[in-house]
C-alpha positions in Angstrom: 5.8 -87.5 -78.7 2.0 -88.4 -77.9 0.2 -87.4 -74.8 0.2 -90.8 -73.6 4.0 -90.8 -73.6 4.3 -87.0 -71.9 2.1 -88.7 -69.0 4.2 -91.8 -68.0 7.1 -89.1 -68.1 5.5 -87.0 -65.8 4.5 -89.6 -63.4 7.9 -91.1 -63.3 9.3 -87.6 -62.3 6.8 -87.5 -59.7 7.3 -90.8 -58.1 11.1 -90.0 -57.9 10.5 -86.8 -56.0 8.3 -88.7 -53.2 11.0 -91.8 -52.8 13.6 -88.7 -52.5 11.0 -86.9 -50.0 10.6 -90.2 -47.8 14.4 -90.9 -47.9 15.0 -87.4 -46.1 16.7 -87.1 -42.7 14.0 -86.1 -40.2 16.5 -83.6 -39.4 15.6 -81.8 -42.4 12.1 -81.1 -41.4 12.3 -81.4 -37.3 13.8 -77.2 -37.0 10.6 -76.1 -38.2 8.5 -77.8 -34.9 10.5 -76.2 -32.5 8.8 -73.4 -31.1 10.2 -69.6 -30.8 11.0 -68.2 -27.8 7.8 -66.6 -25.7 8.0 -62.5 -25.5 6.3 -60.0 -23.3 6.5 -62.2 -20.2 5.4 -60.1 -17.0 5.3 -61.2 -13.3 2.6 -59.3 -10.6 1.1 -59.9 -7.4 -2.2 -61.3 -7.5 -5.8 -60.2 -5.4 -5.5 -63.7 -3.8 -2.1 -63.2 -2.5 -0.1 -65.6 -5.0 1.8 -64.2 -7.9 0.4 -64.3 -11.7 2.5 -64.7 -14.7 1.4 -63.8 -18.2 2.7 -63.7 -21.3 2.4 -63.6 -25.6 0.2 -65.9 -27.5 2.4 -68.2 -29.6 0.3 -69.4 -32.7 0.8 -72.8 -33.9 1.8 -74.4 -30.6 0.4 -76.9 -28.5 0.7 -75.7 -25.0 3.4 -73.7 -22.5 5.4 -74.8 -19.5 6.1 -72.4 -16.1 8.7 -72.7 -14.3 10.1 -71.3 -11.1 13.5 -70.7 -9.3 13.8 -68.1 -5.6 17.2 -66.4 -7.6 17.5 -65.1 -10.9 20.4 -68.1 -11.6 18.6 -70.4 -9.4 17.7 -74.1 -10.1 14.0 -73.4 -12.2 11.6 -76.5 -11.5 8.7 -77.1 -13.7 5.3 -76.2 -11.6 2.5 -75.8 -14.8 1.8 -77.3 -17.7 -0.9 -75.9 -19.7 -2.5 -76.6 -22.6 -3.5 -74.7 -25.9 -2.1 -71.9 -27.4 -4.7 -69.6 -25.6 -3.5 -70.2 -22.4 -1.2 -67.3 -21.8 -0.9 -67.0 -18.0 -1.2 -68.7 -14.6 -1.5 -68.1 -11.0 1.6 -69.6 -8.8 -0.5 -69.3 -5.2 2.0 -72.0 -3.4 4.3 -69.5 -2.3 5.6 -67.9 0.7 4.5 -64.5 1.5 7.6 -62.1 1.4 9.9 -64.3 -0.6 10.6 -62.9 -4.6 9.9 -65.5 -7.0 11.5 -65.8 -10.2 9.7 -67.8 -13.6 10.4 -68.2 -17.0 8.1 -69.7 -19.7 8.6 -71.8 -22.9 6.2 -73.4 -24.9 5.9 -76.8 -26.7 4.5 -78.3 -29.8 3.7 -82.1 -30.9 3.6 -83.1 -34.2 2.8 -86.9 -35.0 2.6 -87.7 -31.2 6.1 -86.3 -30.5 6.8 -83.5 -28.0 9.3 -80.1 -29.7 10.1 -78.0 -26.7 10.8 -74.3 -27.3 15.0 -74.6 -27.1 15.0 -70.8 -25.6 13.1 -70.6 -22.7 11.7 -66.7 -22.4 13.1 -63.6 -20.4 13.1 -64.3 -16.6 10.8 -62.3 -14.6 9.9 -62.0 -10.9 7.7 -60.8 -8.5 6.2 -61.4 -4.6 3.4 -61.9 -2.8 1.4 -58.6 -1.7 0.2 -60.7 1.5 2.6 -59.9 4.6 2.9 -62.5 7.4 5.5 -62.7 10.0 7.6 -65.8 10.7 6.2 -67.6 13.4 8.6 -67.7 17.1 8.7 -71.7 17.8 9.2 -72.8 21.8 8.5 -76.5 22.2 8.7 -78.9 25.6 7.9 -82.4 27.1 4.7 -82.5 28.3 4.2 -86.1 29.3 6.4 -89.6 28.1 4.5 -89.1 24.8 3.6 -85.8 24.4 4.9 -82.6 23.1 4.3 -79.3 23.2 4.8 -76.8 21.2 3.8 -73.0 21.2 4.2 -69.9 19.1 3.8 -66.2 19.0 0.3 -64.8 17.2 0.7 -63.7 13.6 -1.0 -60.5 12.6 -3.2 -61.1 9.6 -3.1 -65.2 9.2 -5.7 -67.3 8.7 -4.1 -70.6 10.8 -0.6 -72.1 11.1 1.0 -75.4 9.9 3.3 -77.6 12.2 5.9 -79.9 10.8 8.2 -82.6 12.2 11.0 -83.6 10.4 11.7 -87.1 9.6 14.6 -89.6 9.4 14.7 -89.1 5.4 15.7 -85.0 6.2 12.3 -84.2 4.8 9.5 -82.6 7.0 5.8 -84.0 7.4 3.2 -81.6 8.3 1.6 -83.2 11.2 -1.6 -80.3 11.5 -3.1 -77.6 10.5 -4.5 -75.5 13.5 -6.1 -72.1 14.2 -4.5 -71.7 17.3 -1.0 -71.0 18.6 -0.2 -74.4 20.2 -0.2 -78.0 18.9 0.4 -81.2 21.2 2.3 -84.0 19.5 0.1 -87.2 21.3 2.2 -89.7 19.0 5.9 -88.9 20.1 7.8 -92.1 21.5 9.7 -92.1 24.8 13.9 -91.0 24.5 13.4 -89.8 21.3 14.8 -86.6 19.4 12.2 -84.3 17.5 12.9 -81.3 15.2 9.8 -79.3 14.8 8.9 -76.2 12.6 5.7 -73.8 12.0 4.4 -71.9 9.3 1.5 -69.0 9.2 -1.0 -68.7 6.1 -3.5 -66.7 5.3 -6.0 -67.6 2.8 -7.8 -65.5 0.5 -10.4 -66.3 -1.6 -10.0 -69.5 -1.0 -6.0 -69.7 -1.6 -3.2 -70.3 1.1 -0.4 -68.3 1.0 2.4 -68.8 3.9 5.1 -67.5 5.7 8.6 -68.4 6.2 9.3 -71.4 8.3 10.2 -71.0 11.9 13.2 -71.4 14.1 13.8 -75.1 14.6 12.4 -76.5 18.4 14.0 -79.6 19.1 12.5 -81.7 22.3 14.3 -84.9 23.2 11.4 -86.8 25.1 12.1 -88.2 28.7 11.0 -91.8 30.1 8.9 -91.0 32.8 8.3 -93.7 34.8 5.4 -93.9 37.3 5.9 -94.4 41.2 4.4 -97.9 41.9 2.0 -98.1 44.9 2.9 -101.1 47.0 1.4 -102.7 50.1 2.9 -105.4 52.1 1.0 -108.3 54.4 2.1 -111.3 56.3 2.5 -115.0 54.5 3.5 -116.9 57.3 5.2 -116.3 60.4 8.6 -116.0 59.1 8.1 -114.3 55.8 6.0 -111.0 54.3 4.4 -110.7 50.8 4.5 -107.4 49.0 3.0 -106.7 46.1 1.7 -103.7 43.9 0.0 -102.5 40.6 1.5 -103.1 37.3 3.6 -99.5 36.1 3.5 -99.0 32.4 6.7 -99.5 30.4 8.5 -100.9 33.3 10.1 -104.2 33.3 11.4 -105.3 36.7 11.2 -103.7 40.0 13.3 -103.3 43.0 12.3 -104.1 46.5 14.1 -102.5 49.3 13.1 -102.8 53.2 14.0 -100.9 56.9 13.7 -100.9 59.9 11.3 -98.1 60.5 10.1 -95.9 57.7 12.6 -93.1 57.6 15.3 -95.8 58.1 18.4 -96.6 55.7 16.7 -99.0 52.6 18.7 -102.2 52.0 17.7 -103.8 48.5 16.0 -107.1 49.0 15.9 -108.5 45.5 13.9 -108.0 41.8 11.2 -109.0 40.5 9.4 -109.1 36.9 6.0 -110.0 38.4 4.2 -107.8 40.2 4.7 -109.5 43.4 7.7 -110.4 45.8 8.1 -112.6 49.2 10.2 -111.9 52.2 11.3 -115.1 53.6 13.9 -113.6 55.8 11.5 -112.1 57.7 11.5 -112.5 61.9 8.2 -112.9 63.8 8.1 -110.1 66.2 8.9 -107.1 64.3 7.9 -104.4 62.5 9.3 -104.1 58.2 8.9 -101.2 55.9 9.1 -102.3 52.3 9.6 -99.4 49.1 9.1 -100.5 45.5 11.1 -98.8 42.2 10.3 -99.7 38.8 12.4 -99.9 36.0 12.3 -99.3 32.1 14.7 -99.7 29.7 14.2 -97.9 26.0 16.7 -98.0 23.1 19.7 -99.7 25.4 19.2 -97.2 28.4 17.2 -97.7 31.7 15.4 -95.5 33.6 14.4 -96.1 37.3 10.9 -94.7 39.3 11.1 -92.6 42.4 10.7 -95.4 45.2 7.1 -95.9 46.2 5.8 -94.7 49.8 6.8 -97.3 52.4 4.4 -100.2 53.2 4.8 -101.8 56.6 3.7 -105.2 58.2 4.6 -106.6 61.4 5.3 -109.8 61.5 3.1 -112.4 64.0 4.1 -116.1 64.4 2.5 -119.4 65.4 4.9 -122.1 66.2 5.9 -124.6 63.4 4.2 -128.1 64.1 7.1 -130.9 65.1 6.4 -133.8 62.7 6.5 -137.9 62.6 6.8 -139.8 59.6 6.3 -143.5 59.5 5.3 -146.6 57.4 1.2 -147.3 57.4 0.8 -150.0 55.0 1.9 -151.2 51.7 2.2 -147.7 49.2 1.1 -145.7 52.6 3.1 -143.3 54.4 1.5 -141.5 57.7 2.6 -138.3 59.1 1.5 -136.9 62.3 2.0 -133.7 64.1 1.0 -132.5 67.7 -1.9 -129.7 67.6 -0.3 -126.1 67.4 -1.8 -123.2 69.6 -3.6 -120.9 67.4 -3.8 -123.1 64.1 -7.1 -123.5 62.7 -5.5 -125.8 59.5 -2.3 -127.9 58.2 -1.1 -128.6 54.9 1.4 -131.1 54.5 3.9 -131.1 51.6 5.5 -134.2 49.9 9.2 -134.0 47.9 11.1 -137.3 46.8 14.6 -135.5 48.1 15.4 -133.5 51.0 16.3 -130.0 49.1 14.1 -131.3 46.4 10.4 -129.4 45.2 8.1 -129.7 47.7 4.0 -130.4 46.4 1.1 -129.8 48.5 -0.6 -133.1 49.5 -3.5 -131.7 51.3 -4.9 -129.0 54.0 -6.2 -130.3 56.9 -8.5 -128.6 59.6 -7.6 -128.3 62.9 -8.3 -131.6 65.0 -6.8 -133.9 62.0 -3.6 -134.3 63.6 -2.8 -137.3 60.7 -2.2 -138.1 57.1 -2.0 -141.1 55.3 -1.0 -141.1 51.7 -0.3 -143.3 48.7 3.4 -143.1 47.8 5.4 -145.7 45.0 5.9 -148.8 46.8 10.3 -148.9 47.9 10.8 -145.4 47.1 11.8 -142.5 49.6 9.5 -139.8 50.5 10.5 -136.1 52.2 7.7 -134.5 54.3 7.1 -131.5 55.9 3.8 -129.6 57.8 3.2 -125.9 58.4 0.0 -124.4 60.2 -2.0 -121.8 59.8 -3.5 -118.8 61.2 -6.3 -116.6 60.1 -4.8 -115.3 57.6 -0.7 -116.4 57.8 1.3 -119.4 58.1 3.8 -120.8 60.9 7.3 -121.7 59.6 7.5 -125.0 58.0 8.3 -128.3 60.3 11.5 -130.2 60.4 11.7 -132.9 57.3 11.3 -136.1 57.7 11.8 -138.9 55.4 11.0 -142.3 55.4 10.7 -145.2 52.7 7.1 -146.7 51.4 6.2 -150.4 52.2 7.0 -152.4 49.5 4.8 -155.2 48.2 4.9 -158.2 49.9 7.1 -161.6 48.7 4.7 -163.2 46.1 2.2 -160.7 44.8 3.8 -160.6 41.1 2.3 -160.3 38.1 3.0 -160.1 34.3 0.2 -157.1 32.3 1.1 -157.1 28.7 -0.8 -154.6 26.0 -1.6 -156.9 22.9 -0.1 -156.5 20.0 2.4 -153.3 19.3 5.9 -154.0 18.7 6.3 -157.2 16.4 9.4 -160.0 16.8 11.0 -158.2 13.8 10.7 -154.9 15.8 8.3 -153.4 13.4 4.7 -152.1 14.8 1.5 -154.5 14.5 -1.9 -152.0 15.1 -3.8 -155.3 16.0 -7.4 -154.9 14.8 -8.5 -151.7 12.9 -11.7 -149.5 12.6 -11.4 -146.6 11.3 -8.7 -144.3 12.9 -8.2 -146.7 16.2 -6.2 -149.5 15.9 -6.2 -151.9 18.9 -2.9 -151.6 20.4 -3.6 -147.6 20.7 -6.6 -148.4 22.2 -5.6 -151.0 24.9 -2.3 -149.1 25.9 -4.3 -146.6 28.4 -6.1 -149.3 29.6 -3.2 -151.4 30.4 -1.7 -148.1 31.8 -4.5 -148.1 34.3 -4.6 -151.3 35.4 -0.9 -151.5 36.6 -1.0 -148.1 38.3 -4.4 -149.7 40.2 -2.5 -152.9 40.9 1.1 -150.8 41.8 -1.4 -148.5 44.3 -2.6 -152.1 45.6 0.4 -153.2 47.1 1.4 -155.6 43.8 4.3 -155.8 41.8 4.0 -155.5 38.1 6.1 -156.2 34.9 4.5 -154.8 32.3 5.4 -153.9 28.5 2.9 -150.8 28.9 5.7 -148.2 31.5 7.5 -148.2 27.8 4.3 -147.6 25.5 4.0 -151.6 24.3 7.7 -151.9 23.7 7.9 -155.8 23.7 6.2 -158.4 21.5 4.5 -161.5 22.4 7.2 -163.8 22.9 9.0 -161.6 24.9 6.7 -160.9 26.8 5.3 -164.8 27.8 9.7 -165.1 28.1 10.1 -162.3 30.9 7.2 -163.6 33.1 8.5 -166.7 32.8 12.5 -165.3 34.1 10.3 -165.0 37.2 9.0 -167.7 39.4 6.6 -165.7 41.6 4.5 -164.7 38.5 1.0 -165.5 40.1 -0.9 -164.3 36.7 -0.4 -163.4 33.5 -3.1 -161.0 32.0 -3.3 -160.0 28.3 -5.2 -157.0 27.7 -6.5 -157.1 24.0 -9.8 -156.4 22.0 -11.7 -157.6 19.6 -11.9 -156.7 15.6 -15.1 -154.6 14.2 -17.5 -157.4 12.8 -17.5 -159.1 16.5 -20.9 -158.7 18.9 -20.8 -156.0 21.9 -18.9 -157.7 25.2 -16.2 -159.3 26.6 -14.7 -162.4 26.1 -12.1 -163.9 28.3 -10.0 -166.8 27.0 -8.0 -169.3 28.8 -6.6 -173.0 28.7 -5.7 -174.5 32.0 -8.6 -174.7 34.8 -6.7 -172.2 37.0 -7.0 -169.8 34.1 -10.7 -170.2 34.5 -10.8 -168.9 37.7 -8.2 -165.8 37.0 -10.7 -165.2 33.7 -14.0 -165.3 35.8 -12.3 -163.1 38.3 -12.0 -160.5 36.3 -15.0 -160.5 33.9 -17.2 -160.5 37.3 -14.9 -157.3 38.3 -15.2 -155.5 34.7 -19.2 -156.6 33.5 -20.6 -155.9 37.7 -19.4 -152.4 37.2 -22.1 -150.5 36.0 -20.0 -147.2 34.9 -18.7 -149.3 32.4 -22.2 -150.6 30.8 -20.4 -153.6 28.9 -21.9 -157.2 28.8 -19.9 -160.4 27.9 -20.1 -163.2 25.4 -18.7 -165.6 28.3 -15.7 -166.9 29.1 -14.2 -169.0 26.4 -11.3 -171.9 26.3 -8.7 -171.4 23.8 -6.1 -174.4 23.1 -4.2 -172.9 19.9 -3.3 -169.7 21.9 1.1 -169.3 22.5 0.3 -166.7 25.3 -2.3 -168.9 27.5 -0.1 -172.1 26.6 3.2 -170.9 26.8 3.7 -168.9 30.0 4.4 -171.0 33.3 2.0 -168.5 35.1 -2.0 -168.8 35.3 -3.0 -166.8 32.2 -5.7 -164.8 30.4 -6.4 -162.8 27.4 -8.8 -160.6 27.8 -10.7 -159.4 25.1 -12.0 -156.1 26.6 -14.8 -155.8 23.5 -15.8 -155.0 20.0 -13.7 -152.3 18.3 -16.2 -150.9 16.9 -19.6 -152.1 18.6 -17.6 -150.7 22.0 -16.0 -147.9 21.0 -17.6 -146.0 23.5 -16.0 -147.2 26.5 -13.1 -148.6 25.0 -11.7 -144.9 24.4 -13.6 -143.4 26.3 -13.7 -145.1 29.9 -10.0 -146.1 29.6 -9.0 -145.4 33.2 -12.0 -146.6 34.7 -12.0 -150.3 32.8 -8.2 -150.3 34.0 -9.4 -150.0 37.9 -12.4 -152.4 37.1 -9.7 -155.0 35.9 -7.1 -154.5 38.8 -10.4 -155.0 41.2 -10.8 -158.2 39.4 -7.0 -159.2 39.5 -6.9 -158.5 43.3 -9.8 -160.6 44.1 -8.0 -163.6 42.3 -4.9 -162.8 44.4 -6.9 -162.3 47.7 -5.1 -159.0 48.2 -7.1 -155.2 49.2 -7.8 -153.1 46.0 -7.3 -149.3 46.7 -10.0 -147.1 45.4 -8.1 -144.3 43.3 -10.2 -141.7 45.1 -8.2 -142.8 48.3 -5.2 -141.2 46.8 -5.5 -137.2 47.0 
């Protein structure tokens, strides 16, 4: 056999034996990376009060593991990990001085980025803390609605003390570390249950080693509620106001009044404001009020020691005697005879006898008369009180009576252009930008019918419905009505068209109505608009159509008079009624006459 041949042999045999090596169980190797169990294991106290554990190098491994049970067949939980073979012993200083603590070692090896844990852990030894600290004596009160205190006995030798509340979890948080033997818990909540404990420590070079926890003090935490301070004044003759400082965490109150201050307290009513009225008060005499507040936390409520009594006595000026009557068309006049000792009146205004009664206006003494706009037709409640100084009589009798209507002829037809289409779907009218005519003319519209209503002159008008009706409805309800005098139709016009107005019209009578009210709107210098005349339309349905003397008034450019088209809305409305009323020969009524 040559050499050659003995060489392929051999290389054959060793390529078996490494397919045979690779095919191997890992089993078959793994027993050899477990580590042995750690010897000579020894527990002592340590100069810095916490307990060292040391024990045999084991060659070959990677690192050890420390753990720690408080009984020989306790539960052991892992506290160390360490690594390299030379590091054969560690301090435990988190421990509580007087307890015996019991450890046990094993160490651990990796081999190809696995971890083989020592499957005997070593002997278990134990030892305790030379340091000697007494367990803390735990008292613990209410000091304020969210406060605690809590307070303790001195322990001989620590360094400071630890206070811990225990949570919802079962678990307790420490909440401070302090030096002295008291701690205030500034962040309890009102009607609420806390479980606190405390722990001494010492610390020695620069490690803490603690006591036993202390009893458990439990302090449930009171509402306290504070006593409100409440004074009390006259209103008016017949009824006291009492009132008094906001008390935290309360939310109502309770007002209670006597006869004289040490008197029996009947409850008067609640309140959730900080302020209450009396109206079953008598003039004459002499009330004492008291105020308790209330707080309610988790479902329970707590009530306030009644405040000190506040008293008023009551003072009285007669209540004026009243006559309501009609003054002219949308006017109403009330008068009263002067009251002794008033220096003002007011006089309120409801639409129903029981109904809510608005302030129209105070007057001074010497006014003995008011005159206010009310709706044309519609029924008006009033009522006067006077006052005092500083209080108010009773209020008068009411009186009602029913506004002047407007009289027989003065009709008119005000249609909004454009907006609701014959097919009932919405026409814009011209467009610049985001304002479309119809939103433009609708205020305007608005203004002028309230102007001619406030005038004494009945109105039809598509604009008390926001433009509900189109054209041809419109022309066809003011002409259901004979005693249309004029039909206006407020409109304006698209964005390429000059600055101005430009009245339109087809019959000679709708010449004059036109000129009527372009005099009204271009003479009114708030308004700064000029015109482009007055201009006769014959292919118009709205001037042609209706039976009544018509217009359509185009109130401007869209876009060369913006300005006062959305911005002077109401006042181009009044400038148009002014014009409307001169063509009817009837009084305009300023808006400022109606306050």
């Amino acid at each position: 056999m040559s050499i050659t041949r003995k060489s392929k042999i051999f290389l054959s045999l060793v390529l078996s034996a490494a397919m045979i090596i690779a095919f191997m169980p890992e089993s078959t190797f793994a027993a050899s990376y477990y580590p042995s169990k750690i010897t000579s294991v020894k527990a002592s106290s340590a100069s810095n009060g916490g307990i060292t554990i040391r024990w045999a190098k084991k060659s070959g491994v990677t690192g050890y593991r420390v753990y720690r049970a408080t009984s020989a067949a306790g539960k052991y939980t892992r506290i160390k990990e360490l690594s390299g073979s030379s590091s054969i012993s560690y301090t435990n200083v988190s421990i509580t001085a007087g307890v015996r603590y019991y450890y046990k070692v094993r160490a651990y090896k990796t081999v190809s980025g696995k971890r083989y844990y020592g499957k005997t852990y070593s002997s278990v030894v134990s030892a305790k803390s030379s340091v000697s600290l007494a367990t803390p004596k735990l008292t613990g009160a209410q000091y304020s609605a969210t406060c605690n205190k809590l307070t303790w006995d001195k322990v001989s030798g620590a360094s400071g003390y630890r206070v811990y509340v225990l949570e919802e979890s079962g678990s307790y948080t420490r909440l401070a570390t302090v030096t002295s033997t008291s701690y205030s818990d500034t962040k309890a909540v009102t009607a609420v249950k806390y479980s606190y404990r405390v722990r001494a420590y010492r610390t020695i070079k620069g490690t803490n080693t603690y006591s036993k926890m202390s009893n458990l003090a439990e302090v449930t935490t009171k509402v306290s509620i504070a006593r409100p301070v409440a004074t009390a004044a006259q209103k008016d003759a017949v009824s006291n106001s009492i009132t008094w400082a906001t008390v935290k965490n309360a939310y109502k109150y309770t007002i209670a009044r006597a006869a004289s201050e040490d008197g029996d307290y009947d409850t008067l009513g609640t309140s959730t404001t900080t302020s209450f009225v009396d109206d079953t008060a008598k003039s004459r005499v002499t009330y004492y009020y008291k105020v308790a507040a209330y707080a309610k936390v988790k479902g329970t409520v707590y009530k306030s020691y009644y405040s000190k009594a506040a008293s008023v006595t009551t003072k009285d000026i007669e209540a004026p005697v009243i006559a309501v009557s009609q003054y002219k068309v949308g006017y109403n006049k009330v008068t009263w005879g002067n009251v002794v000792g008033a220096v003002k009146y007011r006089v309120y205004r409801a639409t129903s006898a029981s109904g809510k009664y608005s302030l129209l206006k105070e007057y001074d003494a010497g006014s003995l008369a008011s005159a206010k706009y009310a709706t044309p037709g519609k029924t008006y409640y009033y009522k006067v009180r006077a006052k005092a100084e500083d209080y108010y009589s009773g209020y008068s009798q009411v009186v009602s009576v029913k506004t002047m209507k407007a009289e027989t002829g003065l009709y008119v037809y005000l249609a909004c252009g454009h907006g609701t289409q014959t097919d009932g779907s919405w026409d814009p009218g011209c467009v610049y930008g985001k304002y479309t005519e119809a939103a433009l003319m609708l205020p305007i519209t608005k203004a002028m019918t309230s102007a001619m209503r406030r005038s004494g002159v009945h109105v039809y008008t598509d604009s008390d419905k926001n433009n509900n009706l189109n054209m041809i409805k419109s022309v066809a309800l003011s002409n259901s009505h004979s005693n249309i005098k004029a039909y206006v139709d407020i409109h304006c016009d698209y964005s390429g068209a000059k600055s101005g107005t430009m009245p339109l019209y087809y019959s000679s009578s709708g010449k004059v109505l036109a000129t009527a009210l372009n005099d009204a709107v271009t003479g009114d210098a708030s308004l700064g608009i000029g015109t482009n005349g007055v201009t006769r339309r014959t292919d118009l349905y709205a001037l042609k159509a209706t039976n009544a003397v018509a217009c359509i008034f185009e109130t401007g450019a869209i876009k060369a008079d913006l300005a006062v088209l959305s911005g002077k809305s109401k006042a181009y409305g009044e400038a148009l009624a002014r014009g409307l009323c001169a063509y009817l020969g009837v009084d305009y009524y300023a808006a400022s006459s109606v306050n």
